[in-house]
C-alpha positions in Angstrom: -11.2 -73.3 97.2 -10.1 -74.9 100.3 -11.5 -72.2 102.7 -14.6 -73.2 100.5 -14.6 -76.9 101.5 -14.0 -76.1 104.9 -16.9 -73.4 105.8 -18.9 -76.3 104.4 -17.7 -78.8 106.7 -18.4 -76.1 109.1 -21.8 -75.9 108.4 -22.2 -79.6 108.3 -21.1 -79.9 111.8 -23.2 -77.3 113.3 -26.3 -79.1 112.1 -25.6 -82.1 113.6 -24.7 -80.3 117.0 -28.3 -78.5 116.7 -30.0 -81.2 116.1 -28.2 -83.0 119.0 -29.5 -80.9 121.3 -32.8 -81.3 122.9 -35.0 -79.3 125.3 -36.2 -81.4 128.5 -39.7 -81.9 128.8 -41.6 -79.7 131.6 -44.8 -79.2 132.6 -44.9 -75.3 132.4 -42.7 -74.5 129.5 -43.4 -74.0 125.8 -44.6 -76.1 123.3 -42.2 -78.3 121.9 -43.6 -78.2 118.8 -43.6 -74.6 118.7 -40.3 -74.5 120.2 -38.6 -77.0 117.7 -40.2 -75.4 114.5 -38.9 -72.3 115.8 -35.4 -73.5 116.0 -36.3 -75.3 112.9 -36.2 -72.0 110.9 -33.5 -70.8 113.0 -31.4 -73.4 111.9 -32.4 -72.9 108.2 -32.3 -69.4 108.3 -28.6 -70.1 109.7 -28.1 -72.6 107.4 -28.8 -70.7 104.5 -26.3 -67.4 106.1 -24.1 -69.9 106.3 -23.8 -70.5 102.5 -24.2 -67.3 101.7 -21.3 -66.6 104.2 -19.3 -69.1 101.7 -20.5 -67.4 98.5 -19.3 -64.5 99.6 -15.9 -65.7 101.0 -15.5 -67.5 97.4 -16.5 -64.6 95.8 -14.4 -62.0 98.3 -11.6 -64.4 97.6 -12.3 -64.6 93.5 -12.6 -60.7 93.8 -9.2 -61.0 95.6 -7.1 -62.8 93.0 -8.9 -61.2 90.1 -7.5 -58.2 91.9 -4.2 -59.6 92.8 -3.9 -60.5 89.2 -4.9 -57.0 87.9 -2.2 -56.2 90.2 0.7 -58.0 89.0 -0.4 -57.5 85.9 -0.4 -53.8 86.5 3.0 -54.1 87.5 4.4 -55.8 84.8 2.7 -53.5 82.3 4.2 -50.7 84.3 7.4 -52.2 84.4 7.2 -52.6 80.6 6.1 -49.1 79.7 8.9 -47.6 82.1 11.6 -49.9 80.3 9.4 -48.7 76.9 10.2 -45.4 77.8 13.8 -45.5 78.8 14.7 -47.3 75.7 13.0 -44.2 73.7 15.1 -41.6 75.5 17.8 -43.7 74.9 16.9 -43.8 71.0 16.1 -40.5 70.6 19.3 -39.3 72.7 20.9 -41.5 70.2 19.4 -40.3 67.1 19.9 -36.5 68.4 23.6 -37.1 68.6 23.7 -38.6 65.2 21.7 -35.6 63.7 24.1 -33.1 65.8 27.3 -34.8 64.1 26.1 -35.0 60.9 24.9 -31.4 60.8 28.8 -30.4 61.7 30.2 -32.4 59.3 28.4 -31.2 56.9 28.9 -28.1 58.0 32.3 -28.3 58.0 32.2 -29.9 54.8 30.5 -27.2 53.2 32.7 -24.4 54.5 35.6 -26.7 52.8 33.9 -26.7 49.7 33.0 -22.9 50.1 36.4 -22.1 50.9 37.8 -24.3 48.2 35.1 -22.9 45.5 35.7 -18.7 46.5 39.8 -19.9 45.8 38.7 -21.1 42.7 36.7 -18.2 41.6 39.2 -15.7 42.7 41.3 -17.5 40.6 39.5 -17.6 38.0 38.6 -13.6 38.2 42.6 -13.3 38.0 43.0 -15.5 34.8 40.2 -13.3 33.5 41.9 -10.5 34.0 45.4 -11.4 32.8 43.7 -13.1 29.6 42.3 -9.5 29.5 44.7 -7.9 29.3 47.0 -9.8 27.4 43.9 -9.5 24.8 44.4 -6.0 24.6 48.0 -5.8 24.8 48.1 -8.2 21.7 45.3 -5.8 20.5 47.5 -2.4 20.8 50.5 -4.1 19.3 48.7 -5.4 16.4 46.8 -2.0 15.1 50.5 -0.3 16.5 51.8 -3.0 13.7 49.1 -2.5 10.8 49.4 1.6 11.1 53.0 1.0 10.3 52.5 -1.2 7.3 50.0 1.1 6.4 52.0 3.7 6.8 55.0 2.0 4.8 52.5 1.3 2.4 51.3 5.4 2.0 55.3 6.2 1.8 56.1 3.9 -0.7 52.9 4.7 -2.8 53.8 8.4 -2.8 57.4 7.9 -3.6 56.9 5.7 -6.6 54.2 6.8 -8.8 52.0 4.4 -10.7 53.4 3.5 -13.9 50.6 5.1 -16.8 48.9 1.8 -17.9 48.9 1.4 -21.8 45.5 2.4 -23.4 45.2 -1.7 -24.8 42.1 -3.8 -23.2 43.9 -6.1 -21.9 46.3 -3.8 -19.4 43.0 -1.9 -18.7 41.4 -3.9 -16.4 44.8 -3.7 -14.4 44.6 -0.1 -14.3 41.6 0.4 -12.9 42.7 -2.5 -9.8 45.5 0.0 -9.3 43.1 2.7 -9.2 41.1 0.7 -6.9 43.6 -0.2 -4.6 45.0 3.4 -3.7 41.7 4.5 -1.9 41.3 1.1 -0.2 45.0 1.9 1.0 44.0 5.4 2.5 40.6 3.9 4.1 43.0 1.4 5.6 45.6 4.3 6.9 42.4 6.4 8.0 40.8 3.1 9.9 44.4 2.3 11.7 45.0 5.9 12.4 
């Protein structure tokens, strides 16, 4: 703005030096009238350079801080995108090392647990197999035990005799129950043995 003012105080000060000067008067010369209107619209012509010489210096110089501006501005947005950018690597660094940790303890975790669970089964498997077999040992010794009663019960049906029931209605009905029971005693000795 001040280069402004002063390229207009310029201008100011060559007008008043043209019009200071003056041609002296001679007999075989140019017109003076010519002459002066010629310099006349030299001096306007000049004049009007002249303020377009300070349009375009304000307007150079507008261009120039616009510019400038746009510059630091520029540089500021760069400076924030670059800090943008670091603290994102930094983030994401973070957050990969977060994930990375995690994944191991839970991978460590999980082959704890595995570990822990495969004890557990085989365990298990083992009480299976003892129940098992205690099942069938407890199995073995219980027919082993009924085949003898059964066979204690064949003996001593063989060595005493049924006693001949008495031909009345009332003893009949036990008769045939003793009848009954001596096949259901042999199905039972034939089952066991």
């Amino acid at each position: 703005m001040v280069a402004v003012i002063d390229e207009r105080l310029g201008v100011a000060s060559h007008e008043s030096e043209r019009r200071e000067r003056m041609f002296p008067w001679s007999l075989r010369g140019y017109r003076r009238s010519a002459v002066d209107q010629h310099i006349t619209e030299l001096e306007r012509e000049l004049s009007q350079l002249d303020r377009e010489l300070v349009e375009l210096r304000a307007a150079a110089t507008l261009r120039e801080e616009v510019a400038n501006e746009m510059r630091r501005i520029g540089e500021e947005t760069a400076g924030v995108l670059v800090e943008a950018h670091q603290q994102r690597e930094t983030i994401v660094r973070a957050a990969e090392d977060e994930a990375h940790r995690l994944v191991a303890e839970a991978t460590t975790q999980a082959s704890a647990i595995t570990g822990e669970n495969e004890t557990l089964v085989r365990d298990l498997q083992e009480q299976h197999q003892i129940a098992h077999q205690e099942r069938d040992r407890l199995l073995e010794n219980a027919l082993a035990a009924s085949a003898a009663i059964a066979d204690m019960v064949h003996v001593a049906y063989r060595q005493v005799p049924p006693i001949a029931p008495p031909e009345t209605s009332d003893l009949g009905g036990e008769s045939e129950a003793a009848c009954e029971a001596e096949p259901l005693i042999g199905e039972t000795a034939s089952y066991i043995g």
